[in-house]
DRENPA-3360 file (N, C-alpha, C; in nm, 2 decimals, always signed):
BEGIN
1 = XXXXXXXX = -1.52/-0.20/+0.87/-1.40/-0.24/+0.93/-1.43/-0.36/+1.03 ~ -1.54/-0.39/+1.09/-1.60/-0.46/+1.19/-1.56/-0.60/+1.13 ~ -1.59/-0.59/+0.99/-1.64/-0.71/+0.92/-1.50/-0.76/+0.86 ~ -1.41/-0.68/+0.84/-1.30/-0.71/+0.79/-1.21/-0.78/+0.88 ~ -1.24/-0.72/+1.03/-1.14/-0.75/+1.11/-1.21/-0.91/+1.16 ~ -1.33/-0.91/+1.10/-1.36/-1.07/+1.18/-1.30/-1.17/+1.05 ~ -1.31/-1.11/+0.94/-1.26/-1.25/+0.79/-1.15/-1.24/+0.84 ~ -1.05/-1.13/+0.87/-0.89/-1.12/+0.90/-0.87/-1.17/+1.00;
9 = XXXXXXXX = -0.90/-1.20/+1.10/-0.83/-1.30/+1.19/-0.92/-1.42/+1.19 ~ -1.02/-1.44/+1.15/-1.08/-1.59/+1.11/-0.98/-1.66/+1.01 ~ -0.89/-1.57/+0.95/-0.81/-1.59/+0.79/-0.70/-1.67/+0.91 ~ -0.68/-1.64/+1.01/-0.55/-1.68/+1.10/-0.59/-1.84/+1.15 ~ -0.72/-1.84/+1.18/-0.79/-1.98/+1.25/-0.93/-1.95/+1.33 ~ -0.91/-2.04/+1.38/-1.09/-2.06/+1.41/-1.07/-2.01/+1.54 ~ -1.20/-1.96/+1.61/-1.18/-1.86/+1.74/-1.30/-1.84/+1.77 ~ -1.32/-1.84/+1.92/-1.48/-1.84/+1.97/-1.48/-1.67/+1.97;
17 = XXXXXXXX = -1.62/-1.66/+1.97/-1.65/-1.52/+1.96/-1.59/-1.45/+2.06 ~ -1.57/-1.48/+2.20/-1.53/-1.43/+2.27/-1.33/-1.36/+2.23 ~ -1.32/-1.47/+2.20/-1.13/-1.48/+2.20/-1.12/-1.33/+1.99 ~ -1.24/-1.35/+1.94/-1.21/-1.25/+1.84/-1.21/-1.15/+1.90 ~ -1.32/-1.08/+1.97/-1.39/-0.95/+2.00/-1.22/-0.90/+2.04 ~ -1.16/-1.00/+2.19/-1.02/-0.96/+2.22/-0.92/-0.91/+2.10 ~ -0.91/-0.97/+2.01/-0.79/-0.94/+1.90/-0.84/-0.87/+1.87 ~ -1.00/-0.84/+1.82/-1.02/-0.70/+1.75/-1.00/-0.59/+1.84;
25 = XXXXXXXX = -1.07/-0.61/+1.93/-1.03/-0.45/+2.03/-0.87/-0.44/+2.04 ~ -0.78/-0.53/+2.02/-0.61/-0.53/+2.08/-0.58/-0.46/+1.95 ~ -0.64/-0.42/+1.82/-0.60/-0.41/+1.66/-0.68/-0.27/+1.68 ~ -0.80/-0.25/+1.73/-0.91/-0.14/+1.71/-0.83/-0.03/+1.79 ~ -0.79/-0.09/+1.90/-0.74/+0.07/+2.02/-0.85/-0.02/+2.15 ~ -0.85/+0.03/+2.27/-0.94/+0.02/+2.40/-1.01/+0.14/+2.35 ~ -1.00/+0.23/+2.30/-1.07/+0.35/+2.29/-1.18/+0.30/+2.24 ~ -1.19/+0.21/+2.14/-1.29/+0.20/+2.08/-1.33/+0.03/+2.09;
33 = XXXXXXXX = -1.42/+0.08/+2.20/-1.46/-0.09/+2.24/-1.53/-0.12/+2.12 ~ -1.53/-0.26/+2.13/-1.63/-0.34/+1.98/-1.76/-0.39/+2.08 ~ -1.83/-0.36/+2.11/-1.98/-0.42/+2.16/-2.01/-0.55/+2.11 ~ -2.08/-0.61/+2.23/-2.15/-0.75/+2.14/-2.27/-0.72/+2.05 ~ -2.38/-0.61/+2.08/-2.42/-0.55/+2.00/-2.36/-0.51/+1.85 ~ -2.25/-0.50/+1.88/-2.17/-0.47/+1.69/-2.14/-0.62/+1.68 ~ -2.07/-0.65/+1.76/-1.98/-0.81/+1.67/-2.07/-0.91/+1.66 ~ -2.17/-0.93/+1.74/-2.25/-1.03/+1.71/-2.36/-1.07/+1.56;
41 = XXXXXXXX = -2.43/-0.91/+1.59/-2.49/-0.92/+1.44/-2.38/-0.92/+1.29 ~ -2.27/-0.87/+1.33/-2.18/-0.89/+1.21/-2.15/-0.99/+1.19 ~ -2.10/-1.08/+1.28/-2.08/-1.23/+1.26/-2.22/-1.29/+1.19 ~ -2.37/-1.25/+1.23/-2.46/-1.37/+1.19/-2.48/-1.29/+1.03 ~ -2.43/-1.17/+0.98/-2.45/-1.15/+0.86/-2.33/-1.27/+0.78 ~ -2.24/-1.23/+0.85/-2.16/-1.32/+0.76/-2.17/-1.47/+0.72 ~ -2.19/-1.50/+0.84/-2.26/-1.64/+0.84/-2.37/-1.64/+0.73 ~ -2.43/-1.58/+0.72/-2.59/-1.58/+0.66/-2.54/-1.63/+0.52;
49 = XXXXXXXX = -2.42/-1.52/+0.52/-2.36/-1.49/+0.35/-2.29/-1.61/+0.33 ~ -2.25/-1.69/+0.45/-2.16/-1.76/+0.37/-2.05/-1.78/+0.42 ~ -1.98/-1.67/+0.45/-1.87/-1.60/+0.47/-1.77/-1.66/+0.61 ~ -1.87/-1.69/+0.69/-1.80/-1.73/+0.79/-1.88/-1.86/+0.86 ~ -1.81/-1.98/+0.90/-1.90/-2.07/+0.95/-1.93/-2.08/+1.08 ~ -2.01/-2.11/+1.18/-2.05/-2.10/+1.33/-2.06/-2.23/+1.38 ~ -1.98/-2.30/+1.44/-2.02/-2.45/+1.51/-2.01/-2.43/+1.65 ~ -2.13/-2.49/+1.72/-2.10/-2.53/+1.85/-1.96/-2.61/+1.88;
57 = XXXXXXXX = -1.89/-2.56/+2.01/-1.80/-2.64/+2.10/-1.81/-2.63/+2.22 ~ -1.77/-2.78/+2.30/-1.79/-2.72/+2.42/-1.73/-2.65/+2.51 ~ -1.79/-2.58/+2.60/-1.74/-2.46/+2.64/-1.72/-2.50/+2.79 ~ -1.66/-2.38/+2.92/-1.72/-2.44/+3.02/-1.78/-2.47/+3.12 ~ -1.79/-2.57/+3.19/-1.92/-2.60/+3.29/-2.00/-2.64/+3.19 ~ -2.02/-2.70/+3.08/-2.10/-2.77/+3.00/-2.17/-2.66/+2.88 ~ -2.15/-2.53/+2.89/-2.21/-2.44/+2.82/-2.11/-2.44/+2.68 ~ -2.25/-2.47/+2.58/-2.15/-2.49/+2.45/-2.10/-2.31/+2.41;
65 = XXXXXXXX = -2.02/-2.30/+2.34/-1.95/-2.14/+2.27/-1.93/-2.17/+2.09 ~ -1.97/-2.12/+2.09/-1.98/-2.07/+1.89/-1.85/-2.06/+1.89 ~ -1.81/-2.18/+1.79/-1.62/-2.18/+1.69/-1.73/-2.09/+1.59 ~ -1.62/-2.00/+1.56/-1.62/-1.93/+1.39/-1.50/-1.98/+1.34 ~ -1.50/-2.00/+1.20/-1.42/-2.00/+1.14/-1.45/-1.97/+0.97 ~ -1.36/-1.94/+0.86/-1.34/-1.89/+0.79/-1.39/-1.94/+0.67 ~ -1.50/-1.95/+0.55/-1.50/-2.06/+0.50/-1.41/-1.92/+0.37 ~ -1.40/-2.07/+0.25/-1.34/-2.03/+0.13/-1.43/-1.91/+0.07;
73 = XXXXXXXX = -1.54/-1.91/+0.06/-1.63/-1.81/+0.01/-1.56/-1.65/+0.09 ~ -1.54/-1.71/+0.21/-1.50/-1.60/+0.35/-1.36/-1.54/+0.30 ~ -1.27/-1.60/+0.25/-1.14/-1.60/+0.21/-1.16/-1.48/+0.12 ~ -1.21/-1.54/+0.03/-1.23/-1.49/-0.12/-1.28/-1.34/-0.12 ~ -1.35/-1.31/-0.04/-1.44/-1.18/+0.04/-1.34/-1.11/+0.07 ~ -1.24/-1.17/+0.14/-1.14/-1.13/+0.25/-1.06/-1.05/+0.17 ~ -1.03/-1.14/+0.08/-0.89/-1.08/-0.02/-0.96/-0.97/-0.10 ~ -1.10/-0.94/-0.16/-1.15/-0.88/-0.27/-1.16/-0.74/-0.15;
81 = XXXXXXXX = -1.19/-0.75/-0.06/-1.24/-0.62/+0.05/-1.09/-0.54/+0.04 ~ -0.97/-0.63/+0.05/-0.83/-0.59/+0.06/-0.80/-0.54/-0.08 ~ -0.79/-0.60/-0.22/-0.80/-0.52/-0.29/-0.84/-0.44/-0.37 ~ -0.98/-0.43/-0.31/-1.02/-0.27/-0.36/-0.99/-0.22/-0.22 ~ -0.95/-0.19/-0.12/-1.00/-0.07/-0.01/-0.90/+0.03/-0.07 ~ -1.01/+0.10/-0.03/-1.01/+0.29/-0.11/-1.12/+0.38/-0.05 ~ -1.08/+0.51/-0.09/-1.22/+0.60/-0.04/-1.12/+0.59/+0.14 ~ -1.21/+0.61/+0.25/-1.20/+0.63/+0.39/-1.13/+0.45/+0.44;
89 = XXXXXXXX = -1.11/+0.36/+0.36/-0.99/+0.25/+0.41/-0.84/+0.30/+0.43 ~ -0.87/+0.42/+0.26/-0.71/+0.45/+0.26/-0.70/+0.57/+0.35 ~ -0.80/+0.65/+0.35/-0.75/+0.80/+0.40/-0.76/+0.85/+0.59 ~ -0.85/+0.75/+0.60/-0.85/+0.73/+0.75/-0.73/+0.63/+0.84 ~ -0.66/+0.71/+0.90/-0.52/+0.62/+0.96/-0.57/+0.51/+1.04 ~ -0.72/+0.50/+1.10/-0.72/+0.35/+1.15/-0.80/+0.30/+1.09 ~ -0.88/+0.32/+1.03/-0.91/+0.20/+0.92/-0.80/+0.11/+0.80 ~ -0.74/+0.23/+0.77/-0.61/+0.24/+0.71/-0.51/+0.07/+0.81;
97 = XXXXXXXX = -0.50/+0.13/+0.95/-0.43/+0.04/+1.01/-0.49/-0.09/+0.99 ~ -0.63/-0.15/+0.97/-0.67/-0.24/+0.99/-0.67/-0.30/+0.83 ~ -0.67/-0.23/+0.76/-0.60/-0.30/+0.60/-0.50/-0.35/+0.62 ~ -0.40/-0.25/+0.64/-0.24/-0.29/+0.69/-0.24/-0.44/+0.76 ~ -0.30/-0.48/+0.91/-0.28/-0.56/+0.92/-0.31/-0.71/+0.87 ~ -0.38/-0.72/+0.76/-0.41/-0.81/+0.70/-0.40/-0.81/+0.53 ~ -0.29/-0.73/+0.50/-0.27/-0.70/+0.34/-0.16/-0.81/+0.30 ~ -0.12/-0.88/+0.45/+0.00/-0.99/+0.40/-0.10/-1.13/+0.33;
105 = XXXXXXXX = -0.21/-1.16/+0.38/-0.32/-1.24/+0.30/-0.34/-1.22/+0.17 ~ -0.31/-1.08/+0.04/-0.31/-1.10/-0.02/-0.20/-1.16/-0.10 ~ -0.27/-1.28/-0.17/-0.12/-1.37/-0.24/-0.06/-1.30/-0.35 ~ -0.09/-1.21/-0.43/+0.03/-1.15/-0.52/+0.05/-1.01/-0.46 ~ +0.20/-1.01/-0.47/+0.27/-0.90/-0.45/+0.23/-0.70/-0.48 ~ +0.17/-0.71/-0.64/+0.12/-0.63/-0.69/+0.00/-0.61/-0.63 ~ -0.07/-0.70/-0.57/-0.25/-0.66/-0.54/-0.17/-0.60/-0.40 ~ -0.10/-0.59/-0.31/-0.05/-0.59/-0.20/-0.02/-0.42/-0.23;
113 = XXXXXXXX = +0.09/-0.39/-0.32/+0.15/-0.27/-0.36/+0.07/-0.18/-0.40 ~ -0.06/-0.24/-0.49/-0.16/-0.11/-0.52/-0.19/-0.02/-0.41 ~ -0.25/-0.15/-0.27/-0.31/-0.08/-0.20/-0.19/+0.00/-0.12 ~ -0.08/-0.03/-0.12/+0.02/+0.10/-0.09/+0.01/+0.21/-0.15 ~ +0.00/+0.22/-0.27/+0.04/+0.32/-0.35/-0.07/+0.42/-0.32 ~ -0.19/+0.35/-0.36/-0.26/+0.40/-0.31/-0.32/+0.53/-0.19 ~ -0.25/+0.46/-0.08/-0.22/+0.56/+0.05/-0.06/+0.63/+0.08 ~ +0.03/+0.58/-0.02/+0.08/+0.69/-0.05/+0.08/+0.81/-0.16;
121 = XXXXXXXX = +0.00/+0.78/-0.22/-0.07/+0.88/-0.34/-0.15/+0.99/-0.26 ~ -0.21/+0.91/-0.17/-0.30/+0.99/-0.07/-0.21/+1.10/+0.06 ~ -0.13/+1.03/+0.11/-0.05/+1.13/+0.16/+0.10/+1.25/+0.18 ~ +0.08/+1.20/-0.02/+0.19/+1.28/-0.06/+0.06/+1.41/-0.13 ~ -0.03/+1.42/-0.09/-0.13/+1.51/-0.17/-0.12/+1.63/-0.06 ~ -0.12/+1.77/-0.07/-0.09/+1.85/+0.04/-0.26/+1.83/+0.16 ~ -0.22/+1.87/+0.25/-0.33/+1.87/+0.36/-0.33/+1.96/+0.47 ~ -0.45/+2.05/+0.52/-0.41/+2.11/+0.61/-0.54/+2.11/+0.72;
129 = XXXXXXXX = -0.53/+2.12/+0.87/-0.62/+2.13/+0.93/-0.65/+2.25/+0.97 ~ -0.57/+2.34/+0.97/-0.65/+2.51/+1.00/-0.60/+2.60/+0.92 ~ -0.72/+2.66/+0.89/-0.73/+2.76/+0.78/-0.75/+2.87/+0.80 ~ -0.68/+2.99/+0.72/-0.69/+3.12/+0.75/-0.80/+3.17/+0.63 ~ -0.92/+3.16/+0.62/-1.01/+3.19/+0.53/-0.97/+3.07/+0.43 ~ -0.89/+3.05/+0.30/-0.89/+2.94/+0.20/-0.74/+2.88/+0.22 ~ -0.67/+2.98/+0.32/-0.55/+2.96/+0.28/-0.49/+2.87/+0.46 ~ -0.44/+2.73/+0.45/-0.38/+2.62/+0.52/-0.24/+2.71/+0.59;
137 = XXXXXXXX = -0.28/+2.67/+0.73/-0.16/+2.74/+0.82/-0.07/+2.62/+0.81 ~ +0.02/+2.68/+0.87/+0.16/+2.60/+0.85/+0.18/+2.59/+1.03 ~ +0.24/+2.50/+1.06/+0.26/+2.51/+1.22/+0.35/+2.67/+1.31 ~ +0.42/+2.73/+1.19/+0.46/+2.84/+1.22/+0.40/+2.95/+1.20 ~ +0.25/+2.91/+1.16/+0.17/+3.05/+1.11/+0.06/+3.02/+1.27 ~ +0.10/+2.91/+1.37/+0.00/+2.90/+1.45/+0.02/+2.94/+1.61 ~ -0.04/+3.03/+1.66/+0.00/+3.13/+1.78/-0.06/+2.97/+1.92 ~ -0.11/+2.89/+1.87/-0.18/+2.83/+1.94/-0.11/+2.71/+1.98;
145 = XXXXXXXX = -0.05/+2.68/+2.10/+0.06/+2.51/+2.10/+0.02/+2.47/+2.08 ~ -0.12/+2.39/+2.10/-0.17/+2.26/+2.12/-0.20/+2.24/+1.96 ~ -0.29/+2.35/+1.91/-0.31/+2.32/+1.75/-0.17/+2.30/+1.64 ~ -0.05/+2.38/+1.72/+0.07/+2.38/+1.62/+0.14/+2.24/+1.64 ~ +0.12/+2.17/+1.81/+0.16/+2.03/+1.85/+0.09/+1.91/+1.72 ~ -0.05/+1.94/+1.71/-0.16/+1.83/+1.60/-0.05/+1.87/+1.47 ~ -0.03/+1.98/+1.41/+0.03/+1.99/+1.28/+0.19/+1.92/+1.31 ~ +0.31/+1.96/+1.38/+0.39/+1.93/+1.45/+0.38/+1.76/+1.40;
153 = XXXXXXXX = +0.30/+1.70/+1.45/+0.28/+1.53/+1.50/+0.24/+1.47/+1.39 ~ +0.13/+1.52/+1.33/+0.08/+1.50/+1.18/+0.19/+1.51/+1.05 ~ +0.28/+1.59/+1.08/+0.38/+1.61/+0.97/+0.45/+1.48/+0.97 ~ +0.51/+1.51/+1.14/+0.63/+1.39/+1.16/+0.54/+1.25/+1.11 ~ +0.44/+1.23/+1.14/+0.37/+1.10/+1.15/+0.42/+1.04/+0.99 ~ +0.30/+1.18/+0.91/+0.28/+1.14/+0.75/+0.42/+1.09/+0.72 ~ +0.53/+1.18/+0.72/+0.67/+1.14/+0.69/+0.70/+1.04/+0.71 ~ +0.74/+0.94/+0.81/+0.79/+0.85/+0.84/+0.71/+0.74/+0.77;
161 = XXXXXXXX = +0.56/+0.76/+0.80/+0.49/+0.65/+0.69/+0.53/+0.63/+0.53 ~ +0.52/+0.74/+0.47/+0.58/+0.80/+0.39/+0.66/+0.74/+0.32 ~ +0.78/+0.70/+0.40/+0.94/+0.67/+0.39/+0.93/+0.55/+0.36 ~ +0.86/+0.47/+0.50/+0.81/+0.32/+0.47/+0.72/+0.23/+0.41 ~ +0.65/+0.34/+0.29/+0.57/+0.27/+0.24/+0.68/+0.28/+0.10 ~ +0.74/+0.35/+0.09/+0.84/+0.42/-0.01/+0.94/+0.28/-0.01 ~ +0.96/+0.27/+0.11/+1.08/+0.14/+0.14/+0.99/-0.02/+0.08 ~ +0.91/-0.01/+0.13/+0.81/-0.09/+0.08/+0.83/-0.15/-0.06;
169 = XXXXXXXX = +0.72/-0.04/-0.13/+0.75/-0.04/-0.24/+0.83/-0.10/-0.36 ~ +0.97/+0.03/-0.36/+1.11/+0.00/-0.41/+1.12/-0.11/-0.36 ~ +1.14/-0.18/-0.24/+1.20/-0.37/-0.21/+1.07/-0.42/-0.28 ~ +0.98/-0.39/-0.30/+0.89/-0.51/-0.38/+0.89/-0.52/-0.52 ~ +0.89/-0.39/-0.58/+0.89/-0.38/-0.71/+1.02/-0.32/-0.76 ~ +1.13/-0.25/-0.75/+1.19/-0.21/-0.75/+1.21/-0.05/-0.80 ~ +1.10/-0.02/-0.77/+1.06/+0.15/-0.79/+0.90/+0.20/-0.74 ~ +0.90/+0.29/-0.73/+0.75/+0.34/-0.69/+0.71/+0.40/-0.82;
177 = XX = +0.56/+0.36/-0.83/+0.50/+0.43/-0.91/+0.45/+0.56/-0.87 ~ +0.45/+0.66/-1.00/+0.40/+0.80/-1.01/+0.24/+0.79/-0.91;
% end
């Protein structure tokens, strides 16, 4: 995800390391700071690859600051990462979120819609977090608030997504696929 979120907003324009780390943490949550320890070596893989270019600018008080920016190789990565994500892109909600924000980069419509269907294929599949031996409680089978609040939240959540990926969809193609 590290990696994705730096081709995706490099995909927007060029940005010193410092001003990405910001957009990524504003997209990631504060919860989950991004260390220079993580973003740094991710950027010099990319670089390495290709993927992303590094030029000195000047910075200030005379201290130069690394521009990144995006090359075409970097593009091309960008879009291919977007359409395959699958496995824990689609089924985890914030990874999931950081697809989302960069799925308008893909240029055809259909490569766009897979990866919806996709995650709604995935959340129209039943799910449950507590179990009575094999068998999934239902928020009314749970004596416990706080655990019946998670199911409670999780229902409403899935739903609503649900609806709008459904809205999605139907306005792009004019039906959802099975």
């Amino acid at each position: 995800m590290i990696e994705l979120m730096i081709l995706g907003f490099l995909a927007e324009g060029p940005l010193h390391g410092y001003r990405l780390r910001e957009r990524m943490e504003q997209l990631h949550g504060h919860a989950r700071a991004i260390s220079d320890g993580t973003l740094y070596p991710a950027i010099s893989r990319l670089v390495a690859q290709g993927l992303v270019r590094s030029d000195s600018a000047p910075g200030r008080a005379g201290a130069a600051k690394r521009m990144l920016s995006l090359t075409e190789v970097g593009r091309d990565s960008l879009q291919q990462r977007l359409r395959e994500a699958d496995g824990h892109d689609i089924t985890d909600g914030h990874r999931f979120m950081v697809v989302l924000a960069f799925l308008s980069l893909l240029p055809e419509p259909t490569e766009r819609d897979e990866v919806l269907r996709r995650r709604l294929q995935f959340l129209s599949e039943p799910a449950g977090f507590f179990y009575d031996g094999d068998h999934p409680l239902r928020a009314d089978e749970l004596d416990d608030p706080y655990r019946r609040g998670i199911l409670v939240s999780a229902r409403a959540t899935s739903r609503a997504e649900r609806a709008w990926l459904t809205e999605m969809l139907e306005g792009s193609s004019g039906r959802v696929a099975p």
